[in-house]
C-alpha positions in Angstrom: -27.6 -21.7 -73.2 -30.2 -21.1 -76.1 -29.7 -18.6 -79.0 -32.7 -17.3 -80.5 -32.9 -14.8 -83.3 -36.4 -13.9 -83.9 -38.8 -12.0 -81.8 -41.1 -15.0 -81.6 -38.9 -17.8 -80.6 -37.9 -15.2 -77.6 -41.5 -15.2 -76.4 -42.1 -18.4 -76.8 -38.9 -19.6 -74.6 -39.4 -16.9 -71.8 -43.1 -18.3 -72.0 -41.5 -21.7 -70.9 -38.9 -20.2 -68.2 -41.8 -18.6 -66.7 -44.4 -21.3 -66.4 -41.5 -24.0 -65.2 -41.1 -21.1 -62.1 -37.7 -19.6 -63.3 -39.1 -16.1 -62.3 -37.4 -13.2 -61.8 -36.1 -12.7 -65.6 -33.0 -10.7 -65.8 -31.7 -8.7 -68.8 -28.5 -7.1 -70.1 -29.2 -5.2 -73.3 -25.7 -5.2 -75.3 -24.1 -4.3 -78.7 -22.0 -7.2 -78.5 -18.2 -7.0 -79.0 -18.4 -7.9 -74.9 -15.9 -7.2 -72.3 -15.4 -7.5 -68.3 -17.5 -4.5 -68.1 -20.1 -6.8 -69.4 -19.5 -10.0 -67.6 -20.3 -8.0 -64.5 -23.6 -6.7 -65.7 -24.4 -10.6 -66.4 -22.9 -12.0 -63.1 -25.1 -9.1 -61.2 -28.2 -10.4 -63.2 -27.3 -14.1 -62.2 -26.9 -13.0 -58.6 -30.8 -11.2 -58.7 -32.4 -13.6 -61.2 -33.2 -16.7 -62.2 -33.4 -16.5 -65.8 -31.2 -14.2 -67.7 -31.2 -13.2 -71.1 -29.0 -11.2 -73.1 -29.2 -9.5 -76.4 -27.1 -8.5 -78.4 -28.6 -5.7 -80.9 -26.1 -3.0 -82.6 -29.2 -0.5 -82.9 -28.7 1.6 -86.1 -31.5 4.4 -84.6 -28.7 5.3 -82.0 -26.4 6.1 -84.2 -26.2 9.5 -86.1 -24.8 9.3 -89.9 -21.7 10.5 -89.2 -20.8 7.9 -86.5 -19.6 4.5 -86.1 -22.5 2.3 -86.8 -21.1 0.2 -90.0 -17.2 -0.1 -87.9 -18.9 -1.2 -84.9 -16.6 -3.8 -83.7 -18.6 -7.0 -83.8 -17.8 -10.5 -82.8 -20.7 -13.0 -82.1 -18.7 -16.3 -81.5 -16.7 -14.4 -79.0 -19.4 -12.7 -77.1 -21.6 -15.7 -77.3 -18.5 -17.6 -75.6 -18.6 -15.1 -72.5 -21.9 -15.1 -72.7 -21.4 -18.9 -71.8 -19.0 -19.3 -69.2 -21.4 -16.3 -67.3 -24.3 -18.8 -67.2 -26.6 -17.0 -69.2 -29.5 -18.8 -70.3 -31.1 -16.8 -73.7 -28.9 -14.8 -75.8 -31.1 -13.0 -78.4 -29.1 -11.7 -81.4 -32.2 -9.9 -83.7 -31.3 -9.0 -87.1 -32.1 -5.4 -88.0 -35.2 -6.6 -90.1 -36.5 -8.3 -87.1 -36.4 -5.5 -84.8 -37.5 -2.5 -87.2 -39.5 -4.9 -90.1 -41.0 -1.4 -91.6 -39.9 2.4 -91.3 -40.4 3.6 -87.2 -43.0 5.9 -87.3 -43.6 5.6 -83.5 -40.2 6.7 -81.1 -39.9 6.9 -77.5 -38.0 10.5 -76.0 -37.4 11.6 -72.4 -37.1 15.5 -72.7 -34.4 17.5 -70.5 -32.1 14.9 -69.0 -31.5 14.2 -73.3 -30.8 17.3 -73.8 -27.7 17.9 -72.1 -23.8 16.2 -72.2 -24.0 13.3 -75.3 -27.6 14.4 -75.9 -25.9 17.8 -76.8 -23.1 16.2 -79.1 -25.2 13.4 -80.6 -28.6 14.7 -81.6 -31.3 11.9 -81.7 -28.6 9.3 -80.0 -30.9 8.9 -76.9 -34.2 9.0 -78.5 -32.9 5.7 -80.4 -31.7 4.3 -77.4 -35.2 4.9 -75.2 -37.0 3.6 -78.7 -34.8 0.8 -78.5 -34.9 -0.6 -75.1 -38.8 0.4 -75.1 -38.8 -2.2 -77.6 -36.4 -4.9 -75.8 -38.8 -4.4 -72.7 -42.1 -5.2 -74.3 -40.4 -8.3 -75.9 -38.2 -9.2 -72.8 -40.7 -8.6 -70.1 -37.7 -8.5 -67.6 -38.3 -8.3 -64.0 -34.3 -6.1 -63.5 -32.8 -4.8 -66.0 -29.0 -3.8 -65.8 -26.7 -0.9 -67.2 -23.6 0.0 -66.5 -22.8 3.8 -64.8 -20.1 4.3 -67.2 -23.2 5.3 -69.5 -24.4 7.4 -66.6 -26.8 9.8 -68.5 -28.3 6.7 -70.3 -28.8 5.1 -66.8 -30.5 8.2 -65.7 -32.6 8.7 -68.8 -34.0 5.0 -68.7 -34.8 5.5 -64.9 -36.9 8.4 -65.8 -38.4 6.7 -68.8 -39.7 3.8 -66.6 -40.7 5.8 -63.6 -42.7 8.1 -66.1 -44.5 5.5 -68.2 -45.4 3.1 -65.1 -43.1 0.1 -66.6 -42.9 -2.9 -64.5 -39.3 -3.4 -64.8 -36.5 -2.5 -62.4 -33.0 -0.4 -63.7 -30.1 -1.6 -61.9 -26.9 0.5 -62.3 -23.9 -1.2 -62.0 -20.5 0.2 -61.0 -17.9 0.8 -63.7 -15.1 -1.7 -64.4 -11.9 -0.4 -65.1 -8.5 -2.0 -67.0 -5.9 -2.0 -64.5 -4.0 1.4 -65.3 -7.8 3.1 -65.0 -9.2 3.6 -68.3 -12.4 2.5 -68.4 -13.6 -0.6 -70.2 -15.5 0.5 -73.8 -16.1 -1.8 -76.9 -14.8 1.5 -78.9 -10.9 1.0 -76.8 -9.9 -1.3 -79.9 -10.3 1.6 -82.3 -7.7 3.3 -80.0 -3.9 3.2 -80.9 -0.8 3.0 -78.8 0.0 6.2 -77.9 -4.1 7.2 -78.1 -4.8 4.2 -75.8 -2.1 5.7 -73.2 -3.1 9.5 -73.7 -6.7 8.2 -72.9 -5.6 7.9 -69.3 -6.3 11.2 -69.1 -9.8 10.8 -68.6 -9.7 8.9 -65.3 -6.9 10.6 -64.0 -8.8 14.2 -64.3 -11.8 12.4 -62.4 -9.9 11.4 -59.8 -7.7 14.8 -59.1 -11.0 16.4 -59.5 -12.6 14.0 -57.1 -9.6 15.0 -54.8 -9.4 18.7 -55.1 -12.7 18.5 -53.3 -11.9 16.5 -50.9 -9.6 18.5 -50.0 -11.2 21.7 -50.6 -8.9 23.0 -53.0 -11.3 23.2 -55.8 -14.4 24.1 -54.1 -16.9 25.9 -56.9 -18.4 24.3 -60.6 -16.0 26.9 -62.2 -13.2 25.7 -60.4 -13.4 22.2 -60.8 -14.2 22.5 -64.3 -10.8 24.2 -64.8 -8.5 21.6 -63.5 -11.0 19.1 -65.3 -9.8 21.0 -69.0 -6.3 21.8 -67.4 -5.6 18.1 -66.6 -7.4 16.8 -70.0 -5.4 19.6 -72.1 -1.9 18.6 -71.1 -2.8 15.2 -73.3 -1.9 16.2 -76.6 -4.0 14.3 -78.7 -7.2 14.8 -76.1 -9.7 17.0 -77.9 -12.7 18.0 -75.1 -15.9 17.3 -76.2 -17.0 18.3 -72.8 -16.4 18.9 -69.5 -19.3 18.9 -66.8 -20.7 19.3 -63.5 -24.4 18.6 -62.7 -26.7 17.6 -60.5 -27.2 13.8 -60.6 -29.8 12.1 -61.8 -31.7 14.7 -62.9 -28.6 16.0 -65.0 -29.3 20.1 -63.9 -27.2 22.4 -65.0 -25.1 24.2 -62.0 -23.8 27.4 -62.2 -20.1 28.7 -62.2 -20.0 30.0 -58.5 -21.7 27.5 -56.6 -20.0 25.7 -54.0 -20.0 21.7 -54.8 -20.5 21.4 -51.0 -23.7 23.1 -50.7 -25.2 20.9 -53.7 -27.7 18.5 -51.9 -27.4 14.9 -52.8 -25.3 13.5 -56.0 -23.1 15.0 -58.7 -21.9 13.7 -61.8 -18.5 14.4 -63.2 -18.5 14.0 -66.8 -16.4 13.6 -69.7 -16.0 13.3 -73.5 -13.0 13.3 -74.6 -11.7 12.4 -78.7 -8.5 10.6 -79.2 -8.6 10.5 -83.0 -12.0 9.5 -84.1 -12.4 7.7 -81.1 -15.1 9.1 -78.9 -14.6 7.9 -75.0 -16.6 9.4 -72.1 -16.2 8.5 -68.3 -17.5 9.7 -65.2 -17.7 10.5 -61.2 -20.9 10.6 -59.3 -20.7 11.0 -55.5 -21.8 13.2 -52.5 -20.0 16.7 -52.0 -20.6 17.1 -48.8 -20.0 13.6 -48.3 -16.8 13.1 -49.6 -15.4 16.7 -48.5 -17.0 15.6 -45.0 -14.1 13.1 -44.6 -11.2 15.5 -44.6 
């Protein structure tokens, strides 16, 4: 495994992968602080690619000043260990200087699917991600790139920014890996204490009763299934909603109140953000309605 820091020495090694015939390149754009979620995403890329490189880039454009960009967990020996035993072959750990060496004056933004579940709480968050992995892709040149779905609306959003602008790069979502009571896996579960790390079970368990409820056809419209969403959430004490929704998925359109989940053609998305302290987590469902209720 080699560990390059600069933009250059990147190039310059996938150069070398690509003329000794170590095509397809596949990439896993990280923040570091890695966990199971993102061994996965790196075992996928092994399983597709050839060559696969990881970064590791905590990107200060995604982050808005009141948020967690200096406390970022971090913990390069660590992640470049995993990155190790997953058989990656480039790890590219950029210092902020390297990836932004004067002020941006040129950003990349996907309108509407931004504008709507953290695009709504974090202002400018998805702009910096899109600028971001715009950036990684021109350097990269990756034949599959891979994201996890617990980030669904960033999955989305960097589907729509690579169908729109013609890039020849593939986005492959990956399911969401879970600890074994359900929460699901996050960089940001460290912040969490004790008691928020068990209240935070909320979120998963909400999904699934919600998940059920249509199944079963108890909860059949948006407005009722958003209900037993904040009902479930609510009876966690230290849970503060930051929302709560139902759309269409992955074009992330709004639905209204009365509309029966079952007559929604293809995929929905469940999603969640939920505070535990100044933790921020967010989780979600996406499935069939008439799929899933189809079963019963």
């Amino acid at each position: 495994m080699r560990v390059v820091r600069s933009i250059e020495q990147l190039r310059e090694a996938l150069e070398y992968m690509r003329q000794g015939g170590h095509a397809p390149i596949g990439f896993v754009p990280t923040m570091g602080y890695l966990h199971e979620g993102h061994a996965s995403l790196l075992r996928r890329a092994g399983e597709m690619s050839n060559t696969v490189v990881m970064s590791i880039f905590v990107n200060p454009l995604q982050f808005g000043p009141n948020e967690d960009y200096d406390s970022y967990p971090r913990d390069e020996e660590r992640d470049l260990e995993l990155a190790e035993r997953e058989g990656v072959d480039i790890v590219f750990i950029p210092s902020v200087e390297e990836m932004y060496p004067q002020p941006t004056r040129t950003t990349v933004s996907v309108s509407e699917l931004t504008t709507r579940l953290c695009g709504a709480s974090r202002p400018g968050h998805f702009n910096g991600v899109t600028t971001v992995v715009n950036k990684l892709f021109n350097i990269v040149q990756p034949h599959y790139a891979f994201f996890g779905l617990k980030d669904a609306q960033q999955v989305a959003v960097l589907r729509r920014m690579v169908s729109d602008l013609n890039m020849n790069v593939e986005i492959v979502p990956c399911p969401i890996v879970r600890e074994g009571d359900g929460l699901a896996l996050s960089s940001r579960n460290v912040f969490l204490s004790p008691e928020e790390r068990s209240q935070a079970l909320v979120l998963s368990r909400s999904l699934r009763e919600a998940r059920q409820s249509i199944e079963e056809g108890k909860a059949r419209t948006v407005a009722e299934v958003r209900e037993l969403l904040t009902s479930v959430i609510s009876s966690s004490p230290l849970a503060v909603i930051d929302y709560a929704e139902i759309l269409t998925f992955p074009n992330l359109e709004g639905l209204e109140n009365e509309v029966l989940l079952t007559d929604v053609d293809g995929e929905i998305i469940i999603a969640l953000a939920v505070k535990f302290g100044r933790t921020r987590l967010i989780d979600n469902n996406v499935f069939i309605p008439k799929e899933v209720a189809a079963v019963v």
